[in-house]
C-alpha positions in Angstrom: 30.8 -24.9 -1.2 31.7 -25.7 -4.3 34.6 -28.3 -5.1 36.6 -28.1 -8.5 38.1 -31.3 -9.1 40.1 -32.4 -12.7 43.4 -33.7 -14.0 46.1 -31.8 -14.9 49.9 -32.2 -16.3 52.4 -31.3 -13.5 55.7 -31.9 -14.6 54.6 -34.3 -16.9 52.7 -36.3 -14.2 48.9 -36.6 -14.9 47.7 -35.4 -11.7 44.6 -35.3 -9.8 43.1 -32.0 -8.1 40.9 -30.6 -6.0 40.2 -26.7 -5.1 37.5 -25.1 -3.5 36.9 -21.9 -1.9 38.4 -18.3 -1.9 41.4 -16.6 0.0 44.9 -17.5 0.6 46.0 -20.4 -1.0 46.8 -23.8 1.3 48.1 -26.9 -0.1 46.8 -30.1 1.5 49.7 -33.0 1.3 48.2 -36.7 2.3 49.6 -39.2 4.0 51.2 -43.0 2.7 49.1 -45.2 1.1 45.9 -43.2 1.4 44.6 -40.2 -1.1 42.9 -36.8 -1.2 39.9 -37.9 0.3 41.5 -38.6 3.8 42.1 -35.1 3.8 39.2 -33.2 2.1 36.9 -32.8 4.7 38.8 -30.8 6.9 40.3 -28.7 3.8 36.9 -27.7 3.3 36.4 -26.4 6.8 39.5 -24.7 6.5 38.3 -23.1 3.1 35.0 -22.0 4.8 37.1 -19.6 6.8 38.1 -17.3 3.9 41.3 -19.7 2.4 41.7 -21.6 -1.2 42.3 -25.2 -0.2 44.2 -27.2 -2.8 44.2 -30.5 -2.4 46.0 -33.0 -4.4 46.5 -36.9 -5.1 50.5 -37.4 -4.7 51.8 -39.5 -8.1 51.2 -43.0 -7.4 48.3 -42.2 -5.5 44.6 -42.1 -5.8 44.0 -40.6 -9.6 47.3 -39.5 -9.9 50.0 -41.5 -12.1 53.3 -43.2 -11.0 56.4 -41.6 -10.7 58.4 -42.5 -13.7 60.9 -43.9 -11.4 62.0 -44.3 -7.5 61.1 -40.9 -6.3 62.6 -39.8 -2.9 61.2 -37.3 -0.8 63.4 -34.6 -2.7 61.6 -35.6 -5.6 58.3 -35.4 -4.6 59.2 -32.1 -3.2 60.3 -30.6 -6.5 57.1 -31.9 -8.3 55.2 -30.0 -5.4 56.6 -26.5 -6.5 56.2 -27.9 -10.2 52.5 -27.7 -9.1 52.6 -24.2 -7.4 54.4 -22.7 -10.5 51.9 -24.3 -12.6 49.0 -22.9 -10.5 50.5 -19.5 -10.4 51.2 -19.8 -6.2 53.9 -17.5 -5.4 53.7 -18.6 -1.8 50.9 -21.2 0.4 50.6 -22.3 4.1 50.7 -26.3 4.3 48.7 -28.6 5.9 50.6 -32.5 5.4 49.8 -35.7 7.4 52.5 -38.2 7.9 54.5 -38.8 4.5 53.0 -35.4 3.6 54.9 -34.2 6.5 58.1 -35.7 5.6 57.3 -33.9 1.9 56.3 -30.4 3.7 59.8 -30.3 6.3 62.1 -30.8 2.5 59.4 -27.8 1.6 60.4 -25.6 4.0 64.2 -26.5 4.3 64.6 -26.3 0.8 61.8 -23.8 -0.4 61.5 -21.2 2.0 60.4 -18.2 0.2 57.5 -20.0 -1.3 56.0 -21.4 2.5 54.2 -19.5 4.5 53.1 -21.6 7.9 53.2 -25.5 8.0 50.8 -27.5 10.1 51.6 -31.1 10.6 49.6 -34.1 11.6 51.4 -37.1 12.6 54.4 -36.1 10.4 56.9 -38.9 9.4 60.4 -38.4 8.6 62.2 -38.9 12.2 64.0 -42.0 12.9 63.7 -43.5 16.1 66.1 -45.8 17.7 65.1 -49.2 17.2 63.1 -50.9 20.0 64.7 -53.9 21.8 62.5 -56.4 19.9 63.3 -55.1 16.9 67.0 -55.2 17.5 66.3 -58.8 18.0 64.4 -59.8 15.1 67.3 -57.5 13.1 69.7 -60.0 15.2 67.6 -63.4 13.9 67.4 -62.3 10.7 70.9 -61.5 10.0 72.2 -65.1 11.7 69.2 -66.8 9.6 70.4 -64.9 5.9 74.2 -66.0 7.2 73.6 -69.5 7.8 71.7 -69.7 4.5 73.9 -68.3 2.5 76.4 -71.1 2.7 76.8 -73.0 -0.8 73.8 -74.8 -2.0 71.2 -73.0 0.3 70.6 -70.2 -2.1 66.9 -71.4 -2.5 66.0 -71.9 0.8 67.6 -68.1 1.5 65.2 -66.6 -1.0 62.2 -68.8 0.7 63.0 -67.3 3.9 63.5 -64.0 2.6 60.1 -64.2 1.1 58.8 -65.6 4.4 59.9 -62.4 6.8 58.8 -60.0 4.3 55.4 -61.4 4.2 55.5 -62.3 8.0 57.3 -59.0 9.8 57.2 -56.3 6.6 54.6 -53.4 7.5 51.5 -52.8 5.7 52.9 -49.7 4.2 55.9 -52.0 2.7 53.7 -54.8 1.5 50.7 -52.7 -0.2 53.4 -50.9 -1.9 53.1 -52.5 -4.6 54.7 -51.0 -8.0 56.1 -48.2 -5.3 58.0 -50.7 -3.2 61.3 -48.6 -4.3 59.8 -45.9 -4.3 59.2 -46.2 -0.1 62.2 -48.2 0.7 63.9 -44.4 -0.4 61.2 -42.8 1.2 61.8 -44.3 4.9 65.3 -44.8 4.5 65.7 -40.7 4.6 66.0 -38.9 8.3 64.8 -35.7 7.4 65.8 -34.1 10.8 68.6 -32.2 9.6 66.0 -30.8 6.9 63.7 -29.9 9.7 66.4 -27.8 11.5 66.0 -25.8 8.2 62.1 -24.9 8.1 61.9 -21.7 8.8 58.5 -20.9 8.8 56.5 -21.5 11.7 54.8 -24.7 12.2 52.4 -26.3 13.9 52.6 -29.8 15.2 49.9 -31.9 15.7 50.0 -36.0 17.3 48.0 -38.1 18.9 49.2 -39.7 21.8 48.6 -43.3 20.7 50.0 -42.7 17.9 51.8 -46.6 16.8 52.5 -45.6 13.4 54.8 -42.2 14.3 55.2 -42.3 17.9 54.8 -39.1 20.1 58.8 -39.1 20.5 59.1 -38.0 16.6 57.0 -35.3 17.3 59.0 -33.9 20.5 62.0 -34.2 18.9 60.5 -32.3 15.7 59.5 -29.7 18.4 62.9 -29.7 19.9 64.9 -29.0 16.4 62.7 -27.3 14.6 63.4 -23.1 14.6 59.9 -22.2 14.9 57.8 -25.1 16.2 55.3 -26.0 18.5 53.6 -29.4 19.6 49.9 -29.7 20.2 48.8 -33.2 21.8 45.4 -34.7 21.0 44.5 -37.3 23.9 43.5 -40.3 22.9 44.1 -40.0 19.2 45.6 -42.1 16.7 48.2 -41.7 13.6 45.0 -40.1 12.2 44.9 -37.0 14.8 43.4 -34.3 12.4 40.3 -36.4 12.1 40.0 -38.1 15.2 39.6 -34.1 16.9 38.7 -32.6 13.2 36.8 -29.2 14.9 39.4 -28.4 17.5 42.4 -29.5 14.8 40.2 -27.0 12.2 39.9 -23.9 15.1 43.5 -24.0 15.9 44.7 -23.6 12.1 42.6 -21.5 11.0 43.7 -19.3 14.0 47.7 -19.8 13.6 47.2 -18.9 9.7 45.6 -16.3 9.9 47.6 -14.5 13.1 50.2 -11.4 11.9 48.9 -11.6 8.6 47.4 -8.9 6.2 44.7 -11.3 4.6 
């Protein structure tokens, strides 16, 4: 199969793209702190099935260019539909891991006529009551930053500061890099009321040792969402889609193309 890839101008955002194969169109949304190519392989399964995969580098990632500011979800949302007016897609089915998840429930909330069918891997964007160790180290650090901001400590308060970023501070938050606002808007968002919104019928996907976005967030997504339903993968990881890419292929291909005229 042949795989077009090139940079375009999306709302003013030099953006990296790939598209291969013919059919309905589906848009492919990554996950954080990854690229396209996490999700390419299984696009072009999916294409060999009759569909158009798009898949695209989110601004700040792979090829793509930075933001010009903080972007929050919202915003990434918008410059998505930038991308289908500039493609000429009236209306797509989505496939989005993780933070494309969190970009794909705004989508459908926000953006129904232009979404046909969501499938989700591992999708972000549910907040999860804090476990009892983190409550603790929430605990420790607030008495800590107290203590230290009495008069003439204001050094040793930026020292420590430094020190539980670098000690406690996820990957995610600490290969940020020039995108460090950028994801403390990102995670701050609970995009549950957004998924009460989507419409559309989706398609949820975890694995149940998933660390990153536990299993709960995707029950709960099931629970809220309209149209949803929740499809385990034993044994797999944050990454579900690949760690089970044939049956994770089968089932999508299925559900997109069910009570449809294409």
């Amino acid at each position: 199969m042949t795989i077009s890839t090139h940079l375009m101008t999306v709302d003013g955002i030099q953006t990296h793209v790939a598209i291969m194969g013919e059919g309905p169109p589906i848009l492919f949304l990554h996950g954080w702190g990854v690229d396209m190519q996490t999700m390419l392989s299984v696009a072009e399964r999916i294409a060999a099935h009759g569909f158009t995969a798009h898949v695209i580098d989110f601004p700040g990632f792979g090829k793509s260019d930075l933001p010009p500011r903080a972007w929050s979800v919202g915003d990434y949302a918008r410059w998505v539909i930038a991308y289908l007016d500039a493609q000429g897609l009236e209306q797509v089915y989505l496939v989005g891991h993780s933070f494309g998840g969190r970009v794909s429930l705004v989508l459908g909330a926000e953006y129904p006529e232009r979404i046909r069918k969501i499938a989700l891997s591992n999708s972000a964007g549910v907040k999860l009551p804090p476990s009892l160790r983190l409550r603790a180290y929430y605990l420790g650090r607030k008495i800590l930053l107290a203590v230290l901001s009495l008069p003439g400590l204001a050094k040793q308060k930026e020292q420590a500061k430094s020190y539980l970023r670098k000690k406690f501070g996820s990957a995610d938050y600490l290969n940020a890099g020039p995108l460090t606002e950028t994801f403390i808007k990102v995670i701050s968002e609970d995009l549950l009321p957004f998924a009460k919104r989507v419409q559309a019928p989706t398609l949820l996907f975890w694995g149940d040792q998933d660390q990153d976005t536990p299993l709960a967030a995707g029950r709960i997504l099931e629970a809220n969402m309209p149209d949803a339903g929740l499809i385990v993968f034993e044994g797999a990881g944050h990454y579900a889609y690949l760690d089970n890419p044939s049956r994770f292929v089968e089932i999508v291909v299925y559900f997109f193309r069910q009570n449809t005229s294409e």
